[in-house]
C-alpha positions in Angstrom: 62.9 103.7 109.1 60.6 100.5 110.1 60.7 99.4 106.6 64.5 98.7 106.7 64.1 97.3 110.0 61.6 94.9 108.8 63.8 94.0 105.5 67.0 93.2 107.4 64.7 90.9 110.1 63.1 89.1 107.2 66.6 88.6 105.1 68.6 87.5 108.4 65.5 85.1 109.3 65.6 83.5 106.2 69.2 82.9 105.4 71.2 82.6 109.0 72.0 78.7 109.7 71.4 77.8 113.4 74.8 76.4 115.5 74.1 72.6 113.9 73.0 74.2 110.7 76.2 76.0 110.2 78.7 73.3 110.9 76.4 70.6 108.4 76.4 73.7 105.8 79.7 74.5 106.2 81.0 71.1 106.1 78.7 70.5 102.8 80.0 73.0 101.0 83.6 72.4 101.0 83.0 68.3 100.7 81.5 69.7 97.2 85.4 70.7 96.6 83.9 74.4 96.3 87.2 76.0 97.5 88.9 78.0 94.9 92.6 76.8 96.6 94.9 73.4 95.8 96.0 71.6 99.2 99.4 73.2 98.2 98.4 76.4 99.1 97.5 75.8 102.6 99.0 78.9 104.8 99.9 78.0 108.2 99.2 80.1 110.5 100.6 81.3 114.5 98.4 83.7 116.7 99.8 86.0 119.0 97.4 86.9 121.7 94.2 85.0 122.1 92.1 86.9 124.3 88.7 88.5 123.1 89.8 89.9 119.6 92.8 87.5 119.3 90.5 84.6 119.6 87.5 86.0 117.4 89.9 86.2 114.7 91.2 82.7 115.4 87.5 80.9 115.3 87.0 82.8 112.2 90.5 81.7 110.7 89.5 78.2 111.3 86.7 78.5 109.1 88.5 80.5 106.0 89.5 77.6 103.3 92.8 75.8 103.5 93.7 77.6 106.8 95.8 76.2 109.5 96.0 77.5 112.8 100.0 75.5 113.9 100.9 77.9 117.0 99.1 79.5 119.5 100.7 82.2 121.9 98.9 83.7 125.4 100.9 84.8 128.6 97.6 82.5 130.2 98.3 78.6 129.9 94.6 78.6 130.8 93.6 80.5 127.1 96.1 78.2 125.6 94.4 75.4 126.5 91.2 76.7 125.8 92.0 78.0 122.0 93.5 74.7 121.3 90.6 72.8 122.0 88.7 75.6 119.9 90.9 74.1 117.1 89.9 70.2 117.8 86.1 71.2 118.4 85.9 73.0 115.1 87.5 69.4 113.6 85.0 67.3 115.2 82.4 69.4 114.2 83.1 69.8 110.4 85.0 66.8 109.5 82.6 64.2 108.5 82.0 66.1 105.4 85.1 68.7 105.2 87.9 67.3 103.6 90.6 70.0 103.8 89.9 69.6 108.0 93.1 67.3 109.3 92.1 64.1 110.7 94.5 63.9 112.8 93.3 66.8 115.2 90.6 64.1 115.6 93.3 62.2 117.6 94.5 64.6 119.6 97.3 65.1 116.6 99.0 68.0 114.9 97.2 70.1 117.0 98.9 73.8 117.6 101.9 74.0 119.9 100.8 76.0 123.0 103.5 78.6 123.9 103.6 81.9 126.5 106.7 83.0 124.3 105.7 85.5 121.6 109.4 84.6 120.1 108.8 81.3 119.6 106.0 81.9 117.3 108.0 84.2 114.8 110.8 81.6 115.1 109.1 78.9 113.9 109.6 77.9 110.3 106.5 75.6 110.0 104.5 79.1 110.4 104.0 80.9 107.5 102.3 84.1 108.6 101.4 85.5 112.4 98.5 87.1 113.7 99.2 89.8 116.3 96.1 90.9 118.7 97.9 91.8 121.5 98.1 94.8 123.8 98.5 97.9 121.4 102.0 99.3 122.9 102.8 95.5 121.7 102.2 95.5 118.2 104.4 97.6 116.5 108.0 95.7 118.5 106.0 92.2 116.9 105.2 93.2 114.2 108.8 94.6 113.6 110.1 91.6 114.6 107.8 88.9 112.7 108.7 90.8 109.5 111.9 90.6 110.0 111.7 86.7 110.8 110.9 86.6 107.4 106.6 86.1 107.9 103.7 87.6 106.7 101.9 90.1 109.5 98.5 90.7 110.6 98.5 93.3 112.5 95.6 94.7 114.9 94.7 98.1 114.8 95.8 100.8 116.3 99.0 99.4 113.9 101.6 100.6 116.7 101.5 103.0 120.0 104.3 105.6 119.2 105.4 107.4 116.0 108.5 106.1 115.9 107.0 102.7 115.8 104.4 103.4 113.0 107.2 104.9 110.7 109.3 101.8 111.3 107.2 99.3 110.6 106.1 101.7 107.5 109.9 101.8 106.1 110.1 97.6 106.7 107.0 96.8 105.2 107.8 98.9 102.1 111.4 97.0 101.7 109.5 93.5 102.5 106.1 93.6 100.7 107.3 91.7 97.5 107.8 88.3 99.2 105.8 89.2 102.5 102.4 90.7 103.1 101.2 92.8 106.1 98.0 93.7 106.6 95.9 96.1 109.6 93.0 95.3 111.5 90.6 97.7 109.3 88.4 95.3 108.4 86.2 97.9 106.9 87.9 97.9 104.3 87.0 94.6 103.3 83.1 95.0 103.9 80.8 95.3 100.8 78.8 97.8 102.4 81.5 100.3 103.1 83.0 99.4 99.8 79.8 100.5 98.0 79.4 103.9 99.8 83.4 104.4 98.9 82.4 103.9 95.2 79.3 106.1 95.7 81.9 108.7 96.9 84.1 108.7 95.0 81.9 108.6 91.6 80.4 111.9 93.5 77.0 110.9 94.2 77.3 113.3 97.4 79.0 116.2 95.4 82.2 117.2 97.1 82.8 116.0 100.8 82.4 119.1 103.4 82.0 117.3 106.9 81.7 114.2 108.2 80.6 112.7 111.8 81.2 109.7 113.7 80.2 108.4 117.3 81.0 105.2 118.9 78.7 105.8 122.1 78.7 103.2 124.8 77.3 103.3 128.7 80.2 101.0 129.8 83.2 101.2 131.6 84.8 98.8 129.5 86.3 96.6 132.7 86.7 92.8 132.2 85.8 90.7 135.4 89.5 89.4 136.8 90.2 86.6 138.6 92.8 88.1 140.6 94.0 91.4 141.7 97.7 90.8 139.9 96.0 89.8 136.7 94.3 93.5 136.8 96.5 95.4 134.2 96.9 92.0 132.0 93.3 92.1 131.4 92.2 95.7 131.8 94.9 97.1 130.0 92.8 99.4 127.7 91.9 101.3 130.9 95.5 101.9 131.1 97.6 104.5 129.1 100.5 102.9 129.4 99.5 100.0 127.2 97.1 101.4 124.4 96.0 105.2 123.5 92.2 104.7 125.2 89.1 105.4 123.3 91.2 107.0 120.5 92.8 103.9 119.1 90.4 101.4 120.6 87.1 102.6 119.1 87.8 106.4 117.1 91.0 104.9 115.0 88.5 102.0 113.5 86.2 105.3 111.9 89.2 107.8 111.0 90.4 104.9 108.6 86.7 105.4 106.9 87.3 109.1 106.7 90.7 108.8 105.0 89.4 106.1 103.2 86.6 108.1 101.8 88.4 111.2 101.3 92.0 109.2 100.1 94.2 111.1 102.6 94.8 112.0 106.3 94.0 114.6 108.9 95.8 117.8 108.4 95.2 118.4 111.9 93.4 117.6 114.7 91.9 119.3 118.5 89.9 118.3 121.0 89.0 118.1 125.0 88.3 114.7 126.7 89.3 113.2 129.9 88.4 111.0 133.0 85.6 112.5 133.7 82.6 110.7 134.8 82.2 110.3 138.4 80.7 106.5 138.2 84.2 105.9 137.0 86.4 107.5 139.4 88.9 104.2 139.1 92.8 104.1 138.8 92.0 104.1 134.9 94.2 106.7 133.3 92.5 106.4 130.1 89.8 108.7 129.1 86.4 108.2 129.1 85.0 110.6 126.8 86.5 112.1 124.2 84.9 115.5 121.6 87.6 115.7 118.2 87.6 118.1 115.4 90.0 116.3 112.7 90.9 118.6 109.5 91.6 117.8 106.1 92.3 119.5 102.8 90.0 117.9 100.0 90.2 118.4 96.3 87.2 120.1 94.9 85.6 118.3 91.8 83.2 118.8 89.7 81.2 116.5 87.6 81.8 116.4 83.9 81.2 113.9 80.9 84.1 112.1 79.2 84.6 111.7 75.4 82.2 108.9 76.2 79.2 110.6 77.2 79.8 109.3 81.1 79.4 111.4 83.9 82.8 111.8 86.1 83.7 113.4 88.4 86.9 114.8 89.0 89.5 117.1 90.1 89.9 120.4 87.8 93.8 121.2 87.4 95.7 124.6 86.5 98.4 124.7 83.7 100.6 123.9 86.9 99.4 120.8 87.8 97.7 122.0 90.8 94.4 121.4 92.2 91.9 123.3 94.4 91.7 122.6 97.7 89.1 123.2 100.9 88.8 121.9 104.1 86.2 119.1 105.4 86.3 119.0 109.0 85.7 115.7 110.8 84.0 115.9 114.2 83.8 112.7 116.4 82.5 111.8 119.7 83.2 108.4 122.2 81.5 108.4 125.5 80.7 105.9 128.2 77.6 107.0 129.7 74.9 107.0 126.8 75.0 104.2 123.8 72.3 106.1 122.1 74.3 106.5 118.4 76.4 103.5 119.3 79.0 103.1 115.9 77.9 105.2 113.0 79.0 107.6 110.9 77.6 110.6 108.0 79.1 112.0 105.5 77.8 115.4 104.3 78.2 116.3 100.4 77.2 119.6 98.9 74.6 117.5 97.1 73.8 114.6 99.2 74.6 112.3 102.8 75.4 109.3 103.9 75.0 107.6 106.7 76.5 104.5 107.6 76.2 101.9 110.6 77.3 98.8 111.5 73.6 97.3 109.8 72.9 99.3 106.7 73.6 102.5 105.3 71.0 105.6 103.6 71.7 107.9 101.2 70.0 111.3 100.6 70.0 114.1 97.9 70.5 117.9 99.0 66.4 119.7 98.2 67.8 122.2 96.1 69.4 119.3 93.5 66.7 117.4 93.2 65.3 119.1 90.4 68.2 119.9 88.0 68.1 118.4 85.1 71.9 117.0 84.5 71.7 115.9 88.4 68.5 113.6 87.5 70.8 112.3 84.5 73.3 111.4 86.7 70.7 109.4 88.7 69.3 111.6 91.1 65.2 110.9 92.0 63.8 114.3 91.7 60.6 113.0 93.7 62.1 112.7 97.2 65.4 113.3 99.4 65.5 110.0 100.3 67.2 108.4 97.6 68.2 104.8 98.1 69.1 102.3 101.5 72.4 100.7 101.2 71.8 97.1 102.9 74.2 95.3 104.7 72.4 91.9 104.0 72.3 92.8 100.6 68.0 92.5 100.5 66.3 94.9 98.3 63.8 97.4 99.3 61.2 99.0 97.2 60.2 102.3 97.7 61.1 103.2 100.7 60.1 106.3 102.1 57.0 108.6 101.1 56.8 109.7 96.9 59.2 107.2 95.8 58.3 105.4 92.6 57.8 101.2 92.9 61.1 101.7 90.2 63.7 102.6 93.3 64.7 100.0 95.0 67.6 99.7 97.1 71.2 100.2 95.6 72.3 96.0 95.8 75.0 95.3 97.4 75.1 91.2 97.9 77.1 88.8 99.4 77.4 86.0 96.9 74.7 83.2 99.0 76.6 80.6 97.1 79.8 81.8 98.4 81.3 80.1 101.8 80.9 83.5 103.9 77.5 82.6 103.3 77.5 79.4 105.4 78.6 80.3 108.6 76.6 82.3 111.2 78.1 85.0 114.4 81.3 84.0 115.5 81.4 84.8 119.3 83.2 88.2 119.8 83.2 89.6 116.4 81.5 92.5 115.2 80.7 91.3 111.4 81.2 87.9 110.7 81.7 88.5 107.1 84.2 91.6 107.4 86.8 89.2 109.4 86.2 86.8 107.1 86.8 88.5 104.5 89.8 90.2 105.8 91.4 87.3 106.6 90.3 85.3 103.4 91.9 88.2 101.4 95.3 88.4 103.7 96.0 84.7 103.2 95.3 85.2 99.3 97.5 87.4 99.2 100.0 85.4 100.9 99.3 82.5 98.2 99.7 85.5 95.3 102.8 86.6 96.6 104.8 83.3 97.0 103.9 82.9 92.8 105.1 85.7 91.8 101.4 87.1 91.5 100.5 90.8 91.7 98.1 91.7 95.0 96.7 94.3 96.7 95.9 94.6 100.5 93.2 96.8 101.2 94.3 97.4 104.9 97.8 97.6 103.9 100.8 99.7 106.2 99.9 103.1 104.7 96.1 102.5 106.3 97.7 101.5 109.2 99.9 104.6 109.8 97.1 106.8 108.6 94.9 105.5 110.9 96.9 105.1 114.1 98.8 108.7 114.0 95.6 111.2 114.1 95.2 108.8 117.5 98.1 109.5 118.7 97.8 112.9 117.5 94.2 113.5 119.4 95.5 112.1 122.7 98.5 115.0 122.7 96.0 117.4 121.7 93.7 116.8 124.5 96.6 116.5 126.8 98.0 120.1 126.3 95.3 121.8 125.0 96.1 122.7 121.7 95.8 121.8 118.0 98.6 119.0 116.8 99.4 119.1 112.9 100.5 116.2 110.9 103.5 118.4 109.8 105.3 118.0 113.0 105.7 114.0 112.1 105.8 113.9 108.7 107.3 116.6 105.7 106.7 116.8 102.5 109.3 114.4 101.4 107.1 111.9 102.7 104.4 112.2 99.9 106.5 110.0 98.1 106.4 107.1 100.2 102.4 107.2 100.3 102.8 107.1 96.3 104.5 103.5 97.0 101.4 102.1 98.3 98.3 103.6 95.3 94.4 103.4 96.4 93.0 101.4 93.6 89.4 100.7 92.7 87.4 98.7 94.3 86.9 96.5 90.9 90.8 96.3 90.7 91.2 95.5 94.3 89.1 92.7 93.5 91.1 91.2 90.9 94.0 91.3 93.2 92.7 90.2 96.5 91.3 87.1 94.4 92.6 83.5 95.0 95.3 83.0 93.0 94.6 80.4 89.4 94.9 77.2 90.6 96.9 76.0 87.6 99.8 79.1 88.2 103.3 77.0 88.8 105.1 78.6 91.3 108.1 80.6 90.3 
């Protein structure tokens, strides 16, 4: 695929702003008065947990619009005092041209309180809405308690580390979301590549879903350098079972949400094997470091037909019961920490068509033996090769890639707006996509402003993700511990289907609308 490679070079070469170059473009775009929000709608904001991901998300919160970062909590005084001065760097950098940037942090002013209490965070009625990026066995007692301080949540994934946990902060969220938004660490969810290959789908482009497969391959034995032996467990706690579910919830839980996302429900059930296996890691960790899972779910079968319209759809066929056919599409996925050959990716295989997606572009193929039916080609389908179309992270267009495509095929777009501020703002240290956090984030503060006026919203990640997601983790670990297969029936019945129908998928296009900053001229109610 050098093509590709050379397209995604070229596009990042010509539109990524150097360190200087960011903060001046940046800056110059907001002292244009491009920001879609009134001073009013400012949302302050406390972190919880500041370490690696904790303070990724907090240098990318300082640069969503009318942000403010008021509380800062770390069990360290020293990353305290190090985030805080994140805060007054960003200022210094951005304010000679940024005028929603408060002056005062200039003067060492207004600047977040520093606190090693967790409690004093949630209690704090200048906050408006916490982010949690703790320890996992943490989040779910936090982000119980925030909610019912009365804040908004954003939540790291795994969502919580028991069942218990996950179904609490389910039930709480339900009761709370009119006035109070919680949102997961998928931020997936909010990328515009993984949103196109969910519309591609879903609008059956693939056929019907059969399989899927995921990796997240690493040669690392994912332990941080610590200063001192006490601090060993406080820092290397995802070696440690204790505190988080190991390469399940840390790595595999971030590509099971793009499973149930693509299929729009959970795991049925779920086997495997893993363990601590590798001699270079014979440690005290009691976390595995491999782990080989079969996940099972039941898919509707569809079929493609034209509406009233003359529009191809495709759709599940029901009996004069209401009911709908179902198969299974078995997800197998793989973590291990001695090769990083496949590093994050996953395919999806359709009866007429893959997908394969990673963490810098996507491809999409046709099945041979569709390639030269006549109502598939209607639908779309390029009957001169199986490599159909690249799906492009950086939103640049290719033209025809691979051998006997026409000059006509080009890639399927999918842009980020370069007017749009995402656009203006280059890696931020310790985050995988700069524009996925920053889009997760812009859309969970949004949805904050929408809420307080009375506005409809929608949060992509929202609690039903974050139970989806963190359960099949849960559910792998037991099932490599005693060796059997685990099925979502022994946590949840059937009365439960009704609580999923609280919280609808929606298209992408109406997500959109409802993740949107709300009009600035809307009084609030």
């Amino acid at each position: 695929m050098a093509s590709n490679d050379v397209s995604r070079r070229s596009f990042i070469s010509n539109s990524t702003f150097t360190a200087a170059g960011v903060a001046t473009g940046l800056s110059y775009y907001f002292s244009r008065d491009n920001t879609p929000y009134p001073e009013a709608d400012t949302v302050k904001v406390g972190f919880i947990g500041i370490g690696a991901r904790g303070g990724a998300l907090l240098r990318a919160m300082l640069r969503v619009p009318c942000s403010q970062v008021v509380h800062i909590c770390d069990v360290r005084e020293s990353m305290q005092i190090e985030k805080q001065k994140n805060v007054q760097d960003f200022a210094k950098i951005n304010k000679p041209n940024n005028r929603h940037i408060d002056p005062a942090y200039l003067e060492n002013k207004n600047l977040p309180l520093r606190t090693p209490n967790w409690r004093d965070v949630i209690n704090d009625p200048n906050v408006d809405a916490v982010v949690i990026a703790t320890p996992q066995y943490l989040h779910g007692p936090m982000a119980i308690a925030a909610l019912e301080a009365g804040k908004s949540v954003y939540c790291e994934k795994a969502m919580a580390y028991t069942v218990g946990e996950c179904k609490d902060l389910f039930r709480l969220a339900t009761e709370r979301r009119k006035t109070q938004v919680f949102q997961v660490g998928h931020q997936r969810h909010y990328s515009k590549m993984y949103r196109k290959v969910k519309e591609m789908v879903l609008g059956g482009r693939i056929g019907n879903v059969v399989a899927a497969r995921a990796q997240w391959n690493r040669n690392d034995e994912i332990r941080r350098p610590c200063e001192r032996p006490e601090l060993e467990k406080l820092i290397n706690w995802r070696l440690y079972k204790e505190f988080n579910g190991g390469l399940m919830s840390e790595f595999a839980s971030h590509q099971i949400d793009v499973i149930n996302m693509l299929l729009g429900t959970h795991p049925e059930s779920v086997c495997g094997m893993g363990g601590q296996d590798y001699p270079r890691y014979k440690d005290d960790r009691t976390t595995t470091d491999n782990v080989h899972v079969i996940l099972n779910y039941m898919n509707d079968w569809k079929e493609h037909v034209k509406d009233a319209n003359g529009e191809w759809r495709f759709e599940a066929k029901k009996d004069a019961q209401g009911n709908t056919t179902k198969f299974p599409a078995r997800f197998s996925y793989m973590s291990i920490m001695m090769n990083s050959l496949l590093r994050p990716s996953e395919i999806i295989f359709g009866d007429e068509g893959s997908i394969q997606i990673t963490l810098g572009g996507g491809d999409f193929w046709k099945e041979a033996k569709v390639l030269k039916k006549p109502d598939k080609i209607a639908q779309g389908t390029n009957p001169f090769g199986s490599h159909q179309k690249s799906i492009m992270l950086s939103g640049s267009t290719v033209v025809g890639v691979g051998k006997g495509l026409p000059p006509s095929d080009e890639a399927i777009e999918n842009k980020y707006d370069r007017t749009d501020w995402t656009q203006f703002i280059g890696k931020i240290p310790g985050g995988h996509s700069p524009q996925e956090t920053l889009l997760a984030l812009n859309s969970f503060l949004n949805c904050i402003r929408r809420a307080k006026k009375g506005l409809d919203y929608h949060v992509s990640a929202n609690v039903k993700v974050g139970l989806w997601g963190a359960i099949p983790d849960i559910m792998a670990n037991i099932a490599m511990e005693e060796g059997r297969t685990v099925k979502w029936s022994e946590f949840f019945d059937e009365s439960w289907d009704k609580e999923w129908a609280k919280w609808p998928d929606l298209s992408v296009e109406e997500t959109e609308k409802l993740e949107a900053a709300p009009p600035k001229d809307k009084k609030v109610t």
